[in-house]
PDB file of N, CA, C and O in Angstrom:
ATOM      1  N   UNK A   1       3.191   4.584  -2.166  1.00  0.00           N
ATOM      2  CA  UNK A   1       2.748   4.418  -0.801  1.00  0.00           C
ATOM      3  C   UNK A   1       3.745   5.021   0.171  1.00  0.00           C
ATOM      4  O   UNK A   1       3.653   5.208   1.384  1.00  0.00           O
ATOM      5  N   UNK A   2       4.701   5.270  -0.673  1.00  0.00           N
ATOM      6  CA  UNK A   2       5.791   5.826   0.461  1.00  0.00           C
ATOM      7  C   UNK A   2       6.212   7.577   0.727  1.00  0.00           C
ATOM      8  O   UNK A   2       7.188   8.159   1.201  1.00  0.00           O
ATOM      9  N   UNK A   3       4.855   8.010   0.116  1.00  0.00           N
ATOM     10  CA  UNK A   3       4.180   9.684   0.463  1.00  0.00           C
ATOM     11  C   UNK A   3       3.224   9.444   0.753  1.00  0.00           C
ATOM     12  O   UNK A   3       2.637   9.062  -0.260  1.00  0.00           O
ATOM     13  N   UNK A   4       2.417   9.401   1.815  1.00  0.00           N
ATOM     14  CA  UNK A   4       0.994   9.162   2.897  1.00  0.00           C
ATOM     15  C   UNK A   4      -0.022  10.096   2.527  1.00  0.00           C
ATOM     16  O   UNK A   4      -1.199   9.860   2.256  1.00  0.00           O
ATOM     17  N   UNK A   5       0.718  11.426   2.554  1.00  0.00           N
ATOM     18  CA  UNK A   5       0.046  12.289   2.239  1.00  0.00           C
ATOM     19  C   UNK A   5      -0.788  12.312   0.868  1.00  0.00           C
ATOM     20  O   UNK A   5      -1.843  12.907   0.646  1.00  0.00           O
ATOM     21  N   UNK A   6      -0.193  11.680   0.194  1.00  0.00           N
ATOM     22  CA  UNK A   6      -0.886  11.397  -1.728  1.00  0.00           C
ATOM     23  C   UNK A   6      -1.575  10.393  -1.515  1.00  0.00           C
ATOM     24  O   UNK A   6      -2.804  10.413  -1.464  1.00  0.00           O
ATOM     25  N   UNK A   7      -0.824   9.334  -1.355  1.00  0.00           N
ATOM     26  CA  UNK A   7      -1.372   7.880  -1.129  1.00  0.00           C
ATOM     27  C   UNK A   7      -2.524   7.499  -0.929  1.00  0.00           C
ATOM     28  O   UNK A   7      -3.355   6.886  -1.599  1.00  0.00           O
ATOM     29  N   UNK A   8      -2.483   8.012   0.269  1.00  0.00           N
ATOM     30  CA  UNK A   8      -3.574   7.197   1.254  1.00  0.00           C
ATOM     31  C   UNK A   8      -4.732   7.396   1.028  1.00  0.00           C
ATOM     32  O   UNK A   8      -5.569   6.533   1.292  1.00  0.00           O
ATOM     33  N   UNK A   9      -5.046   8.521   0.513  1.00  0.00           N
ATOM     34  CA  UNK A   9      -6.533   8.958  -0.376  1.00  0.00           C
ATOM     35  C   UNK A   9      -6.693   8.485  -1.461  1.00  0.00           C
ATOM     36  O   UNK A   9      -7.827   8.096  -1.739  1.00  0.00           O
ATOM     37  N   UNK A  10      -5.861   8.384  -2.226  1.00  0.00           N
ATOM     38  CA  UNK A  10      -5.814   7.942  -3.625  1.00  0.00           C
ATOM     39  C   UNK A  10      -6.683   6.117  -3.777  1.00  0.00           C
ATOM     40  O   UNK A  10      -7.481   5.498  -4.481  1.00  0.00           O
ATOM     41  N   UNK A  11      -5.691   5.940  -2.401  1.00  0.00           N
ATOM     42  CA  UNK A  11      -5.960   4.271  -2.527  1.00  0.00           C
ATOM     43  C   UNK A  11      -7.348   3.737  -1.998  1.00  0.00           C
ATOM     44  O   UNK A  11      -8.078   2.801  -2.322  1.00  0.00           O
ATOM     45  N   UNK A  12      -7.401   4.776  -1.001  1.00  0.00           N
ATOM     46  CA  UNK A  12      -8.627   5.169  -0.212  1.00  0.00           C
ATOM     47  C   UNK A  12     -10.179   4.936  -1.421  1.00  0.00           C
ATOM     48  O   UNK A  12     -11.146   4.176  -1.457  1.00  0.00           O
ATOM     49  N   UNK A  13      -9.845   5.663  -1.952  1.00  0.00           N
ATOM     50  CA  UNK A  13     -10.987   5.978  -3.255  1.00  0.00           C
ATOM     51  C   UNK A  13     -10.859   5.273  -4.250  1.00  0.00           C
ATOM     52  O   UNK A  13     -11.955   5.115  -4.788  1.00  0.00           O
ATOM     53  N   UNK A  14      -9.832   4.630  -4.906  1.00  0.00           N
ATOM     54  CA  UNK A  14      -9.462   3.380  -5.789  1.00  0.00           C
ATOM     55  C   UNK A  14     -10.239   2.079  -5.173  1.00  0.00           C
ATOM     56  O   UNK A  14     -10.985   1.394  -5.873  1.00  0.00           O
ATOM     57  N   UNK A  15      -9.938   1.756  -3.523  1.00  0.00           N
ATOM     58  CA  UNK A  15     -11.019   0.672  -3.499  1.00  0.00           C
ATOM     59  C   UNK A  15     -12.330   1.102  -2.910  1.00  0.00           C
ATOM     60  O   UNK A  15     -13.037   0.158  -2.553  1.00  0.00           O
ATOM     61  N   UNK A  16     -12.656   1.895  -2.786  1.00  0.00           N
ATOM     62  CA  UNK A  16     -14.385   2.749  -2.995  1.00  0.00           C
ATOM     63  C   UNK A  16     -14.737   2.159  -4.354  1.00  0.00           C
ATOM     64  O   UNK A  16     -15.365   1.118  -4.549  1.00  0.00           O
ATOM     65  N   UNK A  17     -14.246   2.969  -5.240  1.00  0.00           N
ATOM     66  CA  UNK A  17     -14.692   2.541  -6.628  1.00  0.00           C
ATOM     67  C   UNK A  17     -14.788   1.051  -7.262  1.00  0.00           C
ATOM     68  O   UNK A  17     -15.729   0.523  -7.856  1.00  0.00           O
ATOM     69  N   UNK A  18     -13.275   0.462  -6.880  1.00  0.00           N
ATOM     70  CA  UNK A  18     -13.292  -1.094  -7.118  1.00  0.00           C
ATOM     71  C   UNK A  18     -14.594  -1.730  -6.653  1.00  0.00           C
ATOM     72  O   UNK A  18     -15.257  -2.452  -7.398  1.00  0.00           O
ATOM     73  N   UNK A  19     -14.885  -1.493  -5.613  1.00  0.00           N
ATOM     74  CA  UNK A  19     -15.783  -2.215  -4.675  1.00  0.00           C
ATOM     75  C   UNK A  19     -17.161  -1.862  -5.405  1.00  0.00           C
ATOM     76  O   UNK A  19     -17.908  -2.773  -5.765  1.00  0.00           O
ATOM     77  N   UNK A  20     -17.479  -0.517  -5.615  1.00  0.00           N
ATOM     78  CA  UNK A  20     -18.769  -0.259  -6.348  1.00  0.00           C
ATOM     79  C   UNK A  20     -18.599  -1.194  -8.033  1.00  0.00           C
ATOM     80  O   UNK A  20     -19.594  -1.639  -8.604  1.00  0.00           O
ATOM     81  N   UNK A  21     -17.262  -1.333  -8.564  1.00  0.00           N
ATOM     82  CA  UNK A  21     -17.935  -1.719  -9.657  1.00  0.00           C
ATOM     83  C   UNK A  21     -17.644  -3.239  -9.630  1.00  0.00           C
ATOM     84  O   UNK A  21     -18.084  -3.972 -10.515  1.00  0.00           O
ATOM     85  N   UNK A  22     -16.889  -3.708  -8.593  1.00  0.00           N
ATOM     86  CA  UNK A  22     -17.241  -5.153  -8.209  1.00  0.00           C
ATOM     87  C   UNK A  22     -16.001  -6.203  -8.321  1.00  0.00           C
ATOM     88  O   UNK A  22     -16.069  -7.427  -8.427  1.00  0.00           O
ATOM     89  N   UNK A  23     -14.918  -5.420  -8.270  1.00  0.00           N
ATOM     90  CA  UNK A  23     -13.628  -5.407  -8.352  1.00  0.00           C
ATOM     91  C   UNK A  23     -13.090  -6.186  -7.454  1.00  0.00           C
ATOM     92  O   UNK A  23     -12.125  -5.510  -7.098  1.00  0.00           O
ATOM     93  N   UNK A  24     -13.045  -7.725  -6.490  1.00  0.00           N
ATOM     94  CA  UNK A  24     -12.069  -7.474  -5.234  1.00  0.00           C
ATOM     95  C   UNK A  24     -11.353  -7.314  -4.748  1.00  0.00           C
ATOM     96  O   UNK A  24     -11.165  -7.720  -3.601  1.00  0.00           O
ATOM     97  N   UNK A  25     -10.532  -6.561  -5.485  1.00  0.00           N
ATOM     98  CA  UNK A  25      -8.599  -6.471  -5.437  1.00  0.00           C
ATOM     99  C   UNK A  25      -8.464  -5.199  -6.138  1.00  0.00           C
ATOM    100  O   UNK A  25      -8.921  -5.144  -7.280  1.00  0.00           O
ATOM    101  N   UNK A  26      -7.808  -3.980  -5.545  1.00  0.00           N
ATOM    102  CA  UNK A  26      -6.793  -3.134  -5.710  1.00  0.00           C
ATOM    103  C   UNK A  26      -5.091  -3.250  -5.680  1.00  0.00           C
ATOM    104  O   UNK A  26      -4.394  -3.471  -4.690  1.00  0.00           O
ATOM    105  N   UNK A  27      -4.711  -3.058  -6.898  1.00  0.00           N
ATOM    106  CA  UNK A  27      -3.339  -3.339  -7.192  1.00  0.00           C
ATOM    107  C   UNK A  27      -2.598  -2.458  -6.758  1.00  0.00           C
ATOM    108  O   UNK A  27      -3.065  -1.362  -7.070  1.00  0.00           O
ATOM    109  N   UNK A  28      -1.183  -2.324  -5.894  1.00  0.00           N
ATOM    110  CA  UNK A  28      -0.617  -1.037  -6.176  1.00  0.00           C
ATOM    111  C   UNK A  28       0.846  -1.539  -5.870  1.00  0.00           C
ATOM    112  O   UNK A  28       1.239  -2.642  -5.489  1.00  0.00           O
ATOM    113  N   UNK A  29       1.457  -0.492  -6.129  1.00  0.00           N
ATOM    114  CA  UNK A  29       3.452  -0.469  -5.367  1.00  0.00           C
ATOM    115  C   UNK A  29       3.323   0.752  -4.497  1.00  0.00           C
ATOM    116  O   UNK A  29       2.508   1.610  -4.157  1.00  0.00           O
ATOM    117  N   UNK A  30       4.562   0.368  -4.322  1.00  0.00           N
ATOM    118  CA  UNK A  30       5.274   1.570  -3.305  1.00  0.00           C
ATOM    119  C   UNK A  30       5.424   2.867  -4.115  1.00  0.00           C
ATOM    120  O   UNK A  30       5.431   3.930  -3.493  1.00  0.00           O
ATOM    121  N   UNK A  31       5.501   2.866  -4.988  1.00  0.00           N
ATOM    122  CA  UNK A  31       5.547   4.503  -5.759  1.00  0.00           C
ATOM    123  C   UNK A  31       7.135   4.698  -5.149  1.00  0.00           C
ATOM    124  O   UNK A  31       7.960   4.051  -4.505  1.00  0.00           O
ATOM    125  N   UNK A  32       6.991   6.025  -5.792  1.00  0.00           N
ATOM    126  CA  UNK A  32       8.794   6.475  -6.114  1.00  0.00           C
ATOM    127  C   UNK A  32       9.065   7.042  -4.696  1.00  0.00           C
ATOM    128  O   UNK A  32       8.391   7.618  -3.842  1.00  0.00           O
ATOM    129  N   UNK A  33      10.457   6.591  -4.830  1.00  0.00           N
ATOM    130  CA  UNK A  33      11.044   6.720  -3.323  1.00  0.00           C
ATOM    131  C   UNK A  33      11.459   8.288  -2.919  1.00  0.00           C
ATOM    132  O   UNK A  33      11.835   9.014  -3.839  1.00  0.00           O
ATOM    133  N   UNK A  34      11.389   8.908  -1.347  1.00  0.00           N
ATOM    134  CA  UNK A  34      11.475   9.891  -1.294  1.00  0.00           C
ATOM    135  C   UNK A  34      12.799   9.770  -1.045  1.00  0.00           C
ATOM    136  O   UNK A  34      13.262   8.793  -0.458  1.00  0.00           O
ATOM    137  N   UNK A  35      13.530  10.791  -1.488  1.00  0.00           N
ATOM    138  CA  UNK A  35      14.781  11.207  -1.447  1.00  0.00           C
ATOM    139  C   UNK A  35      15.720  10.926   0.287  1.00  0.00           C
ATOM    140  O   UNK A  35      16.771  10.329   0.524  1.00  0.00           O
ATOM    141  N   UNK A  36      14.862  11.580   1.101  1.00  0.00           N
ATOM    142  CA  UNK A  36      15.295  11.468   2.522  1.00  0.00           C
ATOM    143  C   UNK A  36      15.158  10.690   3.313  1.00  0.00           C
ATOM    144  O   UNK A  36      15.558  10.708   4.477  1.00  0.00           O
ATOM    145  N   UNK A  37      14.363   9.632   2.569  1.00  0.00           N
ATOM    146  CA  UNK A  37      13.785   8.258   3.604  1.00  0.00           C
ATOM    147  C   UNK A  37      14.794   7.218   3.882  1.00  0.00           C
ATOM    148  O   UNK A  37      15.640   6.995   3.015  1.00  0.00           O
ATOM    149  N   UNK A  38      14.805   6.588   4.935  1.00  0.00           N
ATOM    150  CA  UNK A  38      15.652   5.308   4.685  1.00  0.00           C
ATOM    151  C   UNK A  38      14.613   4.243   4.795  1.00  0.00           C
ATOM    152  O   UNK A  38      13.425   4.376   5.088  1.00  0.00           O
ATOM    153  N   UNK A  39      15.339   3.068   4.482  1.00  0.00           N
ATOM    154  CA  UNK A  39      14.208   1.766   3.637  1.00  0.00           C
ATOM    155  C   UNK A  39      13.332   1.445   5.035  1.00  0.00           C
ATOM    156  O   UNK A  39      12.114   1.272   5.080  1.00  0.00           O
ATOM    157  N   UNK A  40      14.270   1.411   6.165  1.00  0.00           N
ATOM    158  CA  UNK A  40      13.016   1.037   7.804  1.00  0.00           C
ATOM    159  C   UNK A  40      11.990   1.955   7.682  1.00  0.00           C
ATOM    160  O   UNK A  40      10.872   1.508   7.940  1.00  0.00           O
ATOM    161  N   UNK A  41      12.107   3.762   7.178  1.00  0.00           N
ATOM    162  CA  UNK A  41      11.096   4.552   7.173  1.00  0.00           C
ATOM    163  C   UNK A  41      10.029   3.994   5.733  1.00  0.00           C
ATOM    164  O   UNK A  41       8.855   3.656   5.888  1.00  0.00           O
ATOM    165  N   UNK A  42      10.544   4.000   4.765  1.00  0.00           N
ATOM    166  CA  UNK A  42       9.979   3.408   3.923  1.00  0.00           C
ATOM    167  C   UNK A  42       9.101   2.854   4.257  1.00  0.00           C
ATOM    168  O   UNK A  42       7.966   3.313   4.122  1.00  0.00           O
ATOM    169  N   UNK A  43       9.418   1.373   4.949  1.00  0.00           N
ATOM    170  CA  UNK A  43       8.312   0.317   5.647  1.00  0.00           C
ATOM    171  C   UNK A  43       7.358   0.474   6.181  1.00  0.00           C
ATOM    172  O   UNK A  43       6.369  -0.235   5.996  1.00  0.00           O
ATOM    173  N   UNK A  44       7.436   2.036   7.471  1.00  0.00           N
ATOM    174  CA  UNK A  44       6.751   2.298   7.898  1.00  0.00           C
ATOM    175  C   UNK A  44       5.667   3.077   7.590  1.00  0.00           C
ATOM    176  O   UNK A  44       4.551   3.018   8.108  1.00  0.00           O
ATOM    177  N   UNK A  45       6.120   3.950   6.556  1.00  0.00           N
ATOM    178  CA  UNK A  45       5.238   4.679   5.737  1.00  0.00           C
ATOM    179  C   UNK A  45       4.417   4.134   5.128  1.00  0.00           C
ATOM    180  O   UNK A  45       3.359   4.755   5.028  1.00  0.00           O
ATOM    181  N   UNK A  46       4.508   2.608   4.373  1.00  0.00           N
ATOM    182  CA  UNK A  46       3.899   1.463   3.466  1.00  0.00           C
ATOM    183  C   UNK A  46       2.820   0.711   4.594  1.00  0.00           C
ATOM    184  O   UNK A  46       1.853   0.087   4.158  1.00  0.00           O
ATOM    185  N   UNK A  47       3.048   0.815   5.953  1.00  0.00           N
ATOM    186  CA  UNK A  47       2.409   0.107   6.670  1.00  0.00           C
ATOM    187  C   UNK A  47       1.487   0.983   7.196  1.00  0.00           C
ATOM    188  O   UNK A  47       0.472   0.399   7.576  1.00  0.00           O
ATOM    189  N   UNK A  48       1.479   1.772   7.300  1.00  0.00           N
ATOM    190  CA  UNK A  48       0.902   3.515   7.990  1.00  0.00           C
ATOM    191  C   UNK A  48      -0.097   3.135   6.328  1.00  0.00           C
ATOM    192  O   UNK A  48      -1.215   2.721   6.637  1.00  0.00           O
ATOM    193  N   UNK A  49       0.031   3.178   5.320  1.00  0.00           N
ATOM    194  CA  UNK A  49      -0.588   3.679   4.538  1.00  0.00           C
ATOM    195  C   UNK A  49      -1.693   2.180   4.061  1.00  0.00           C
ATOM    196  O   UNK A  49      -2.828   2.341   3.613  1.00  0.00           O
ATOM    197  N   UNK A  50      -1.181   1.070   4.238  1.00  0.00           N
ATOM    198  CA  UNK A  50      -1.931  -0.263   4.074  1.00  0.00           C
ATOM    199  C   UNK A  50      -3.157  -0.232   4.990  1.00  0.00           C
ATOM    200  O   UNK A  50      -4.290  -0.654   4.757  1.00  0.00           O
ATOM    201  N   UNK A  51      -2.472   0.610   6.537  1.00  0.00           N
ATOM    202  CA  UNK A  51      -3.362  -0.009   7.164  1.00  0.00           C
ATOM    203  C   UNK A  51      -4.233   1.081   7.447  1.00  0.00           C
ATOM    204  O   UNK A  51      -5.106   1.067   8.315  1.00  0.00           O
ATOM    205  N   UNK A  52      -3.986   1.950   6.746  1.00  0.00           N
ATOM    206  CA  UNK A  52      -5.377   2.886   6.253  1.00  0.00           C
ATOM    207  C   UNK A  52      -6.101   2.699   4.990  1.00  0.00           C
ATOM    208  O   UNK A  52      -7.231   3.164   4.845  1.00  0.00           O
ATOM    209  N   UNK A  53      -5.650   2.202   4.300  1.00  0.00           N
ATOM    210  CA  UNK A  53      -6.527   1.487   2.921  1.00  0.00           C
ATOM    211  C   UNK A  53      -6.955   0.228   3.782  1.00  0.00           C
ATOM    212  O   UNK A  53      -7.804  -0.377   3.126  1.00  0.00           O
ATOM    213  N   UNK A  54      -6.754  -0.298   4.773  1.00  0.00           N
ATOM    214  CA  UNK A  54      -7.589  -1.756   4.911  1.00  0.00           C
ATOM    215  C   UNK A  54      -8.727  -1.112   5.596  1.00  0.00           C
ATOM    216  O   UNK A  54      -9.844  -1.529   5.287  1.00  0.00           O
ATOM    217  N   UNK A  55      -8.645  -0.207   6.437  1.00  0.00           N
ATOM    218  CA  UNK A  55     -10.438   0.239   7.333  1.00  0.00           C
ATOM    219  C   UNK A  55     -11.432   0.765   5.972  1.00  0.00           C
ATOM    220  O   UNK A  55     -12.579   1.052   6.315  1.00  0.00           O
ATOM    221  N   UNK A  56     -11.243   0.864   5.043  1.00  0.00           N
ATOM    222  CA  UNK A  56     -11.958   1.039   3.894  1.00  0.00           C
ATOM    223  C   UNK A  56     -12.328   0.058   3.439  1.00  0.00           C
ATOM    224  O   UNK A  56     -13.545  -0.059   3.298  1.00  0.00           O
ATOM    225  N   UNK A  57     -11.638  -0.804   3.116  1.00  0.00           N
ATOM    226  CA  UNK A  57     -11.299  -2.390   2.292  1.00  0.00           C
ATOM    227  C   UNK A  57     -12.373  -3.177   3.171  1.00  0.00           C
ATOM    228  O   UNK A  57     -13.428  -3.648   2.746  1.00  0.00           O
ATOM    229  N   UNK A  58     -12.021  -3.214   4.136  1.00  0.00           N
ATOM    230  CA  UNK A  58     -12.590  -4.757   4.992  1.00  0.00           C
ATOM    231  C   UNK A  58     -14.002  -4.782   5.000  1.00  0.00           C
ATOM    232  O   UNK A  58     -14.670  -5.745   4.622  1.00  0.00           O
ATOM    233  N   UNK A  59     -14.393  -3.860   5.376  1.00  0.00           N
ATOM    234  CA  UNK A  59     -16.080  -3.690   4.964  1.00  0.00           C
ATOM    235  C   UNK A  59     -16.998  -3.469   3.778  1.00  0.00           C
ATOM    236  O   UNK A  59     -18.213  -3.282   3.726  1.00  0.00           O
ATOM    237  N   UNK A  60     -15.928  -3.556   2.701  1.00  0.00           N
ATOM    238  CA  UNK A  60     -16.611  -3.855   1.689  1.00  0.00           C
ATOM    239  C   UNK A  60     -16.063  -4.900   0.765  1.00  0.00           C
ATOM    240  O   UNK A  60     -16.071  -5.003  -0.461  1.00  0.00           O
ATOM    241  N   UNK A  61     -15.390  -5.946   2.120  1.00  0.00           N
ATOM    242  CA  UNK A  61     -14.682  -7.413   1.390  1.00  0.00           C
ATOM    243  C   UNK A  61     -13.843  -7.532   0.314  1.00  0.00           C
ATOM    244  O   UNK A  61     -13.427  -8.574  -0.192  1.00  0.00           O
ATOM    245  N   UNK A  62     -13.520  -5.890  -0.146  1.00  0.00           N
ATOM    246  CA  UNK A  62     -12.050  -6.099  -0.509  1.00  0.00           C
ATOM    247  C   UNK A  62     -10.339  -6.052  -0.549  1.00  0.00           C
ATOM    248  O   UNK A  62     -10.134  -6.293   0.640  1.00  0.00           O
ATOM    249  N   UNK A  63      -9.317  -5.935  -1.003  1.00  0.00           N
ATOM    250  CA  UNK A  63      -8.220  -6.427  -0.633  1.00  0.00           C
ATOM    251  C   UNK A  63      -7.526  -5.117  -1.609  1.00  0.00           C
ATOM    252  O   UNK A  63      -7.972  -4.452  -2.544  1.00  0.00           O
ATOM    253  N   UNK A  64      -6.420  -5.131  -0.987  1.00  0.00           N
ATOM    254  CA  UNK A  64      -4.990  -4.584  -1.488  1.00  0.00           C
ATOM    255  C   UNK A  64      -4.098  -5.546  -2.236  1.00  0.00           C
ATOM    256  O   UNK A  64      -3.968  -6.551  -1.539  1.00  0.00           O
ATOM    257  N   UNK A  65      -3.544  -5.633  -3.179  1.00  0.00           N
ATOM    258  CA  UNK A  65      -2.400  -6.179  -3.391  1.00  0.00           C
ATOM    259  C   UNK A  65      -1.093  -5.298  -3.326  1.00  0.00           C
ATOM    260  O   UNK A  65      -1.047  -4.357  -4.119  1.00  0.00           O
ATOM    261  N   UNK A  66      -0.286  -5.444  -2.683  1.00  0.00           N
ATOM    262  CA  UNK A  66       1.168  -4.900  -2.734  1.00  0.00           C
ATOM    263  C   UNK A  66       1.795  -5.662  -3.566  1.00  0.00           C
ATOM    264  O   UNK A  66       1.982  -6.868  -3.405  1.00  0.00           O
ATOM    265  N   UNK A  67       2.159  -4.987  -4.517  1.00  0.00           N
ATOM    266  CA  UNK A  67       3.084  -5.510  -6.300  1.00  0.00           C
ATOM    267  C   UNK A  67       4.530  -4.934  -5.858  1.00  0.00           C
ATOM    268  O   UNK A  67       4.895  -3.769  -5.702  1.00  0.00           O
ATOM    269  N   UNK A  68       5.573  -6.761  -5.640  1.00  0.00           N
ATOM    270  CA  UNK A  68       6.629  -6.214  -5.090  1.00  0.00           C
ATOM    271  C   UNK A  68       7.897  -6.145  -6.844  1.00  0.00           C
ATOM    272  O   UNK A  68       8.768  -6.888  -7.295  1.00  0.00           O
ATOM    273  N   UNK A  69       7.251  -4.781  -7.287  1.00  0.00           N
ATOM    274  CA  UNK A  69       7.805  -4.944  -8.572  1.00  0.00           C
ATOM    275  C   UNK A  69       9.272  -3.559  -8.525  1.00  0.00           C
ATOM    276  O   UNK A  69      10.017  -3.421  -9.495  1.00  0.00           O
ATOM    277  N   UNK A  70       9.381  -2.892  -7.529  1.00  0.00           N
ATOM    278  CA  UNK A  70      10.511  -2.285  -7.456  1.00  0.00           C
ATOM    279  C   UNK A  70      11.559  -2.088  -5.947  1.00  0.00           C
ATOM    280  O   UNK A  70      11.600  -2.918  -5.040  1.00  0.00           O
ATOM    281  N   UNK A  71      12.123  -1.155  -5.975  1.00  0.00           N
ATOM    282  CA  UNK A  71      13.370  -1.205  -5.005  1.00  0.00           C
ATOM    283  C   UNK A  71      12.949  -1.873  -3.436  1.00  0.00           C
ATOM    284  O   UNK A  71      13.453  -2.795  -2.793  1.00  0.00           O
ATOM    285  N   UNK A  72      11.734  -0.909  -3.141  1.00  0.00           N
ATOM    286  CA  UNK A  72      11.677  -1.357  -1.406  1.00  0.00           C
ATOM    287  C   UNK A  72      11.024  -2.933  -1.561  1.00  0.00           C
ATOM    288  O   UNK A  72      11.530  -3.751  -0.794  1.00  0.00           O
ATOM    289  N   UNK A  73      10.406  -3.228  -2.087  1.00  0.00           N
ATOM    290  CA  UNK A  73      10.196  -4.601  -1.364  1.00  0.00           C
ATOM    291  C   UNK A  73      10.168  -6.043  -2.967  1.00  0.00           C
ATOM    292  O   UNK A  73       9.392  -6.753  -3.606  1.00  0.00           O
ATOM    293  N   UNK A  74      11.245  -5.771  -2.874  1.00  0.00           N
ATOM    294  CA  UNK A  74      11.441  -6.990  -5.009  1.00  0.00           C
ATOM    295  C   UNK A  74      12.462  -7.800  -3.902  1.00  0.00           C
ATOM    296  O   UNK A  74      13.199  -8.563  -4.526  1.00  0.00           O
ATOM    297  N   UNK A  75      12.692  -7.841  -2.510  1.00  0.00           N
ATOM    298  CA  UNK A  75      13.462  -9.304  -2.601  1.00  0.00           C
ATOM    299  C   UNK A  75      12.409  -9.900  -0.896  1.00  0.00           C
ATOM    300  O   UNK A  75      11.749  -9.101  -0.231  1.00  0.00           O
ATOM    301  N   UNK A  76      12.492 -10.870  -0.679  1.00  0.00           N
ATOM    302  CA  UNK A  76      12.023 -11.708   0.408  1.00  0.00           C
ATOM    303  C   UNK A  76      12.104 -11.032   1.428  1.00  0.00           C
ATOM    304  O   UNK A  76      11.057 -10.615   1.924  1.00  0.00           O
ATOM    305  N   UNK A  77      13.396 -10.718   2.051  1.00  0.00           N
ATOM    306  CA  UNK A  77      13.409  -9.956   2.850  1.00  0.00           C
ATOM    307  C   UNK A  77      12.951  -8.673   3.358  1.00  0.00           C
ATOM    308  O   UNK A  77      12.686  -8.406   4.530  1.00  0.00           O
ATOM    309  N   UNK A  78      12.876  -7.780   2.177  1.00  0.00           N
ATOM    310  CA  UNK A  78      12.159  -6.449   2.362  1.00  0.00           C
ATOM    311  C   UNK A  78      10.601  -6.628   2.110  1.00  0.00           C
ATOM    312  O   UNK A  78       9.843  -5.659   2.141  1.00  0.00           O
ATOM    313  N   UNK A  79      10.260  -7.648   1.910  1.00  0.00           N
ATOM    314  CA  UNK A  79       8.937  -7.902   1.449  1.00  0.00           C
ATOM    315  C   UNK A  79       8.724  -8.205   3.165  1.00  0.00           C
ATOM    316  O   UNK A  79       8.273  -7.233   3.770  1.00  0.00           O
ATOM    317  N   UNK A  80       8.885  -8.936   3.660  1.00  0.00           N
ATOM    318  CA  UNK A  80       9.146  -9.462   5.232  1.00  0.00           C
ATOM    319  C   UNK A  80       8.580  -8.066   6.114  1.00  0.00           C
ATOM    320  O   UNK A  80       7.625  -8.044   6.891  1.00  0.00           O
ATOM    321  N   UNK A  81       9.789  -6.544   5.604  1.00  0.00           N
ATOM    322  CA  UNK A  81       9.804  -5.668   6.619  1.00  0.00           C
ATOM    323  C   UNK A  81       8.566  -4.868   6.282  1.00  0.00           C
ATOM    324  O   UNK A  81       8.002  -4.272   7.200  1.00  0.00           O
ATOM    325  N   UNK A  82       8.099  -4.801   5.067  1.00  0.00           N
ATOM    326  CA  UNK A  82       6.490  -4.443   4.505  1.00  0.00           C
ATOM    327  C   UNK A  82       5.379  -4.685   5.335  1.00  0.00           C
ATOM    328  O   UNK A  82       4.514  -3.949   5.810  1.00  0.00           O
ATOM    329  N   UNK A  83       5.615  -5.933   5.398  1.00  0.00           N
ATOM    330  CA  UNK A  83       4.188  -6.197   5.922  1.00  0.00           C
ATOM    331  C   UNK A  83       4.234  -6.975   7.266  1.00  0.00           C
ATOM    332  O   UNK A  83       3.141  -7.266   7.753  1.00  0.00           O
ATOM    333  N   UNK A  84       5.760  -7.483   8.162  1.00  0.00           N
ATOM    334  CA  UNK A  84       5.099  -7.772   9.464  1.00  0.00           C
ATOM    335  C   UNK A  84       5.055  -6.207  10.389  1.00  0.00           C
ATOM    336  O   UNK A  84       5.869  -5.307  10.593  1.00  0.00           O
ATOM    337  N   UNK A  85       3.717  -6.464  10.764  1.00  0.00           N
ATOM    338  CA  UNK A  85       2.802  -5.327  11.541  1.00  0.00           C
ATOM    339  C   UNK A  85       3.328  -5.560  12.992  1.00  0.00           C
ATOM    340  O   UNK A  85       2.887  -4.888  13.924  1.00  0.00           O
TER     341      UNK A  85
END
């Protein structure tokens, strides 16, 4: 999630499909970190990219999960800078 440019389509069409086959939850992480980012850009990139997978999501009643299973968001705190909008 933290390349927009890949992402955001990807996830875009992951819950298209979920939703057609009846799925209500799309799983994902942050994907591999870009070299030049720092972790505040990070965040923002993750939030830029959520909240373009949710105008897809919401109208067909389903959800994102953010899996805080590596660097940017595996402790409380960075989980915090993820997702307050």
């Amino acid at each position: 999630m933290c390349k927009p440019e890949v992402s955001v389509e990807y996830l875009k069409q992951a819950i298209r499909f979920a939703a057609e086959c009846g799925a209500p939850v799309v799983n994902t992480d942050e994907g591999p970190k870009p070299k030049w980012t720092t972790e505040a850009e990070d965040h923002l990139l993750m939030r830029y990219t959520l909240m373009e997978a949710a105008k897809v999501a919401e109208p067909r009643g389903s959800q994102s999960d953010l899996s805080p299973t590596s660097n940017t968001v595996n402790t409380p705190k960075a989980w915090t800078g993820s997702i307050a909008w």
